[in-house]
Each structure stands twice: as C-alpha cells, then as structure tokens.
C-alpha positions in Angstrom: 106.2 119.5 111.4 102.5 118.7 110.2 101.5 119.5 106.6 98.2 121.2 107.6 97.4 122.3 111.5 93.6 123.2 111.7 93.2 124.7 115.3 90.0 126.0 116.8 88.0 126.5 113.5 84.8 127.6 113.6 82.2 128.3 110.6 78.4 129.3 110.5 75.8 130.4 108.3 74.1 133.4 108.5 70.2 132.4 107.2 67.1 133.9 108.1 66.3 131.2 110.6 69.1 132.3 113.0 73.0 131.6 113.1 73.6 127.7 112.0 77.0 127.1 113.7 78.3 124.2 111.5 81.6 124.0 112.7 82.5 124.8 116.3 85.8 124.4 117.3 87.5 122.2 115.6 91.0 121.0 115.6 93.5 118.4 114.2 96.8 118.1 112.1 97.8 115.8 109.2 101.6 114.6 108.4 102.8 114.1 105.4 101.9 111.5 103.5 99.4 110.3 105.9 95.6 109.5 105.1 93.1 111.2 108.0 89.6 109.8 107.3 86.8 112.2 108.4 83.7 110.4 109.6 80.1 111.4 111.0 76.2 111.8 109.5 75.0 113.7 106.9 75.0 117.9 108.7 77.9 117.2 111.2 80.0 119.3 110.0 82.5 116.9 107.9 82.4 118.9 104.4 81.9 122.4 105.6 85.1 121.8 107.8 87.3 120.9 105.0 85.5 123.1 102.6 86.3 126.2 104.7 90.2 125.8 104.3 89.9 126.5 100.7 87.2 129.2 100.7 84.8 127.1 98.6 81.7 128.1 101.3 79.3 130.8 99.8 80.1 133.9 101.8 77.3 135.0 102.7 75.8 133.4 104.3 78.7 131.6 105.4 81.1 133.1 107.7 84.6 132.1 109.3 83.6 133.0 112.5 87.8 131.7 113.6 90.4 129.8 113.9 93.8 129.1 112.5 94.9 126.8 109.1 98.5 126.6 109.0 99.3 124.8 105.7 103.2 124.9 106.3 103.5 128.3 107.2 100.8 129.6 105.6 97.8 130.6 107.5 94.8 129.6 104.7 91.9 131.5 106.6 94.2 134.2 106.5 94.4 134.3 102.5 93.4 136.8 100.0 91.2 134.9 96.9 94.1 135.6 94.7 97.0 134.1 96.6 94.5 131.6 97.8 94.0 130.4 94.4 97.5 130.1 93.9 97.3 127.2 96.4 94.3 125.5 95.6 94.1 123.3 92.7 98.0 123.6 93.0 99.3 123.0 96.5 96.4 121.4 97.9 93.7 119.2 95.3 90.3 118.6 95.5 87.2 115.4 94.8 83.8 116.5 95.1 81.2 114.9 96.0 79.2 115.0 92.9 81.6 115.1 89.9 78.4 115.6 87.6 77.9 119.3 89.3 81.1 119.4 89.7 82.1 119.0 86.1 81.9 121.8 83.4 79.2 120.2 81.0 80.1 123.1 78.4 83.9 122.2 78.4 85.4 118.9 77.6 87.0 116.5 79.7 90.7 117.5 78.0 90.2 121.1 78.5 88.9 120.9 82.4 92.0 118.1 83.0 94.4 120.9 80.8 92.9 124.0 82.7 95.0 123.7 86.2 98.3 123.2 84.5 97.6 126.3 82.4 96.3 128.1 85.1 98.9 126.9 88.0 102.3 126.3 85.8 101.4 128.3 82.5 102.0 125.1 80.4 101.8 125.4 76.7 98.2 123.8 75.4 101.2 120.6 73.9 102.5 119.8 77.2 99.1 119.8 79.1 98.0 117.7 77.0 100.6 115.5 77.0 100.2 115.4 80.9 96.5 115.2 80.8 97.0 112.0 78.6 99.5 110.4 81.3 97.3 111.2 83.8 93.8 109.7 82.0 96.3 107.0 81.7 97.0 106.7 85.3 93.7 106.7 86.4 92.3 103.9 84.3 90.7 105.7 81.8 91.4 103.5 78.0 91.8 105.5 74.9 92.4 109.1 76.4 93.0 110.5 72.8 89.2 110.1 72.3 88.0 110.5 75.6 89.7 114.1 75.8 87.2 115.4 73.6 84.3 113.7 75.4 82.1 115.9 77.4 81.2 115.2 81.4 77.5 114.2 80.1 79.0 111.0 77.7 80.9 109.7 81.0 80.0 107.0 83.5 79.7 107.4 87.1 82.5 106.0 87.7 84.5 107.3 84.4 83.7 111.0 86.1 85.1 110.2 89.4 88.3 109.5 87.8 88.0 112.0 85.9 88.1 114.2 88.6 90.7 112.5 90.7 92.9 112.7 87.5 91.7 117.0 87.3 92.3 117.2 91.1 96.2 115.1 91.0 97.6 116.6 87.4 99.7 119.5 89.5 101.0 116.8 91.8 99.3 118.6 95.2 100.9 118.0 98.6 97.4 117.4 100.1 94.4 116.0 98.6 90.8 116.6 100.2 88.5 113.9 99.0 84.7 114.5 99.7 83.0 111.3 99.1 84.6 110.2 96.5 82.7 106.7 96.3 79.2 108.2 97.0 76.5 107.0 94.3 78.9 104.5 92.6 78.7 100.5 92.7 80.9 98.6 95.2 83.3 97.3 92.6 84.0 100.6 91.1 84.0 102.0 94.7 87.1 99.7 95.3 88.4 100.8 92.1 88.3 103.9 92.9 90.1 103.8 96.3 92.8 101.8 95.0 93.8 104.6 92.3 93.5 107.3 95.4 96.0 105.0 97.2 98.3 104.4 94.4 98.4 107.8 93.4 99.4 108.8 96.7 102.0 106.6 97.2 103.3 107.6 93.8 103.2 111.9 94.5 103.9 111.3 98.3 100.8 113.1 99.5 98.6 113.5 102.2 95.0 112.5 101.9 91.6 113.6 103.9 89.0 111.4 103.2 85.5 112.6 103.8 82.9 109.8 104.1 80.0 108.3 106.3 81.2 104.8 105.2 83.3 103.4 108.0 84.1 100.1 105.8 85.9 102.4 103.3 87.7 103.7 106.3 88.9 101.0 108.0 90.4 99.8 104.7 92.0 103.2 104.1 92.7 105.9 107.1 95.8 106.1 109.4 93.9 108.0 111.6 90.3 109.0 111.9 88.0 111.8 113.3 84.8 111.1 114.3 82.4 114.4 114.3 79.1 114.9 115.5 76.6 118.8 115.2 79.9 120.4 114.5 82.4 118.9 117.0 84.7 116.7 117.3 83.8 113.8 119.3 86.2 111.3 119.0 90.3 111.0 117.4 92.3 107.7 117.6 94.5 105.7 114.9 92.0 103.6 113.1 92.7 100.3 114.2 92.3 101.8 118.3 89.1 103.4 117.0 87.2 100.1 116.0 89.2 97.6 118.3 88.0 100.3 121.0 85.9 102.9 120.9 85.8 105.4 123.6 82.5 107.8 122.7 78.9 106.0 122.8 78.4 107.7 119.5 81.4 106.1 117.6 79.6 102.9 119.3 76.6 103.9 118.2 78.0 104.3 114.1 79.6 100.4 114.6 76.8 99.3 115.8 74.9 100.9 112.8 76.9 98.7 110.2 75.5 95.3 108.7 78.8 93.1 109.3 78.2 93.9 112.9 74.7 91.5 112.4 76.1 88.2 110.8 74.0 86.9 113.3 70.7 88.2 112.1 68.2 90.0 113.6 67.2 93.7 113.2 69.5 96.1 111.6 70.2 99.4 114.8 69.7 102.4 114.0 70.6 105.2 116.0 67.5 106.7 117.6 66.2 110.2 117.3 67.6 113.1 115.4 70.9 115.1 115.2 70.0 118.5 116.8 69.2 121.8 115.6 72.5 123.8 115.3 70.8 126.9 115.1 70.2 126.3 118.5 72.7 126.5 121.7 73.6 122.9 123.0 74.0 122.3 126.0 76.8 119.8 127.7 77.3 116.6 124.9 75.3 117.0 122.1 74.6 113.6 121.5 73.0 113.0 124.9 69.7 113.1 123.8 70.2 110.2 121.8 72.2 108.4 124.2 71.7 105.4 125.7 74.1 105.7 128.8 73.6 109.3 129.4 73.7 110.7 132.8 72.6 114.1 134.0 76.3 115.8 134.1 76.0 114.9 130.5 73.8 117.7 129.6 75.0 120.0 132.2 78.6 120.7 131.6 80.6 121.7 128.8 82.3 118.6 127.1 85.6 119.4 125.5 87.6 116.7 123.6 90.2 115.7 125.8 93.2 113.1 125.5 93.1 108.9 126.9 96.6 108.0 126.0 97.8 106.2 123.1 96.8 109.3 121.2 93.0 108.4 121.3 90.7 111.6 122.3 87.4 111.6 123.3 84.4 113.7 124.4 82.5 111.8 126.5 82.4 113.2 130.2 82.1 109.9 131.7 84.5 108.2 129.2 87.1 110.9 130.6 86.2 110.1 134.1 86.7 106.8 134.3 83.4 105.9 134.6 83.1 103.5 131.1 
C-alpha cells in the first residue's frame, strides 16, 4: 500500500484576473521509502501541488477545487486545521524554498528546531534540546551549543538550509516534501546538501518528494520522476527510463535545455515561446504551441496521461499512437 495516493487533485486561485487553474488533475502515489522527484518550469504547477496537501496555500484566493490525498488512510484534503496540524510537521515534514522567509528572524535557531517536539510530542524544553543538539549534529552543523542561540540572520545560506532540514526531520516524519532545497546555494554545498537529505532518509526510513527544475539533481537522486507542464502532468517513468527515453517532446525539450547535453559546443536551446496563460482554457496539449512536432489533433483533442508499459506514462497524443 502507498504512503501517500494523490488522485485527481485540482487547485486554483481565485484573483481578479479570472480563475488561475494551477493544478488540474493531477495524480500519483509514493511508497515508502522511495524518493519521487517533481520536475517542470517555474508556474507549472510543482509547489502549489505539493503545497495543497498540507493546506499551506492562502485560502482565498486559493481554492481546492478536488481531488483525493490519502496519506495512509487519511484523506488530507479532507482535514480540519487542527487535526491537520497534528500531521504536519509530525507525520509528514517540510523544506522550503527560501529558508530566510521561511525562518523566524525573531526566534532563535534552538527555539524554531525545539518548537515541533514541544508542539508534536510535548517534550520537556531538556529533552528538545537534547534532540535539537543531535539533530544540529546530524546535519553538519559544528558547535550546536553556540549555534542554538544564533538567530536565522547570523546563518549562511547553506548553514539555513540545514537548518531547516534538521527543523523539518527532528519528529522523524514518514514523508518529507522538499521544495527546492538547493535553490540559491553554490554547487558544493548543493551536493552537501543532498547527501544529508539521502542519509537522513536512509536513517528514518522515509519517503522523499523532491521539488526542483534541476534535472542534474534528479538524476542523481529520484526513483521515480514527474514531469509537469501549466498544471498537468505530462510525463511519469522511473528515472533512469525517463532520460534513457523520453516519451513527451516536452521532457525532450527540458534535456535538451541542459549544458552537458552541448559538450560539443555550439548554442545553448532554449525552449521557444512561453508557458501559457492558465487563466485561460487550453485546448488539446498544452505545450503544442511550443512544439516542434506538433500536429493538428494536438490542439484539438483532449490529452489525458495515459500508460506505455514498463510503468512510463505520457501525454503526448501521437507518442500514445504510435506515431513517435
């Protein structure tokens, strides 16, 4: 049985502009102890999806407009705050993007990493500490007895992001949602970074979902991957199917995008055009605008994500018909 089952989720934001669908219907599962890497540009959708399960979207304007998030058998959409909170920060952790805004600057380090064991296991303020110091420890950070009473502000960038993977792993959670953990930081640290995220998860046993736009960082580190594009998903296989083969022109498109792919030289691709307006209703593939083998039944019929075998998905009409 899966650890989390998302199926048919669907989230939009209410502005003045119109309705912003920024998630529309989408659906996947992660085992236990497994690490599902979540890929795509900037707006598709990646963070709002993952965000949703733990009701971190401002409502409004955001809405669940549906779906189902069966974290064992508990339906998380389903939650009230309060027995929602009991899971998050518990059950399930959480890296932000930004651990600068995502840090308390009036609190110190030792009282944020102290907070969830207080909150989640009413530990005595002796024993958090105790823990927090371990877990400082455990995620590289030297001389914790000083650096508990440090504020977010007197941190590196990289001495914050550990900071919050230590915050987001002190209760042990089953499942751990990492939003860009490595955004912003140098590409040793980066490696750093991912290595404690792997050890740590070999050491609790937990499941990871890795939210990034590097696919480097994936290919080092997923089991599986998603690929989404405007709010869908366009593309599911294990990682090592999805960059031996990849069966949607837009997960070609993102390979094509990376500068390994040009040891040979020449011009760096870049995708053309622009991810469309979600306020808007798309017609057939949403990424036929911008593609280069699209044919008319592309924009004509609805595209659903359907299976290949070998448990590789994909979205492309003319990838499902045999036609590429």
């Amino acid at each position: 049985m899966p650890l989390l089952t998302v199926e048919n989720l669907q989230v939009s934001f209410h502005t003045r502009n119109g309705v912003v669908r920024a998630v529309s219907g989408v659906s996947y599962s992660v085992e236990k102890g497994e690490t599902l890497g979540i890929v795509g540009e900037s707006g598709s959708g990646k963070s709002v999806s993952c965000y949703s399960l733990l009701g971190l979207i401002p409502m409004p304007p955001g809405r669940i407009e549906g779906g189902r998030a069966m974290f064992g058998k508990v339906d998380l959409l389903a939650l009230r705050k309060p027995e929602l909170r009991r899971i998050r920060g518990r059950r399930i952790g959480m890296i932000f993007q930004d651990p600068m805004t995502a840090l308390n600057p009036f609190m110190t380090i030792g009282d944020q990493l102290m907070e969830p064991l207080r909150v989640h296991e009413g530990a005595s303020r002796t024993v958090a500490r105790g823990r927090a110091l371990e877990m400082l420890d455990l995620a590289g950070i030297p001389d914790g007895a000083r650096r508990m009473k440090a504020y977010p502000h007197q941190f590196s960038g990289g001495m914050r992001q550990r900071a919050m993977i230590a915050m987001a792993l002190i209760t042990r959670p089953e499942l751990l949602i990492a939003d860009e953990p490595t955004t912003a930081l140098d590409v040793t640290v980066q490696a750093q970074i991912l290595d404690l995220i792997k050890r740590m998860q070999r050491e609790l046993g937990m499941a990871v979902i890795l939210v990034t736009h590097d696919l480097g960082v994936v290919a080092g580190t997923c089991d599986r991957v998603l690929v989404m594009y405007a709010g869908r998903i366009c593309e599911s296989a294990a990682a090592p199917a999805l960059f031996a083969r990849p069966r949607h022109p837009y997960t070609e498109a993102l390979l094509r995008s990376l500068p390994a792919a040009h040891v040979g030289g020449g011009e760096l691709y870049t995708i053309p055009g622009m991810p469309p307006d979600l306020s808007k209703a798309v017609k057939g593939c949403a990424f036929a605008p911008r593609c280069e083998r699209a044919a008319p039944v592309c924009t004509s019929s609805p595209i659903e994500l359907k299976p290949l075998g070998d448990e590789h998905a994909s979205a492309c009409v003319r990838v499902q018909a045999g036609e590429r």
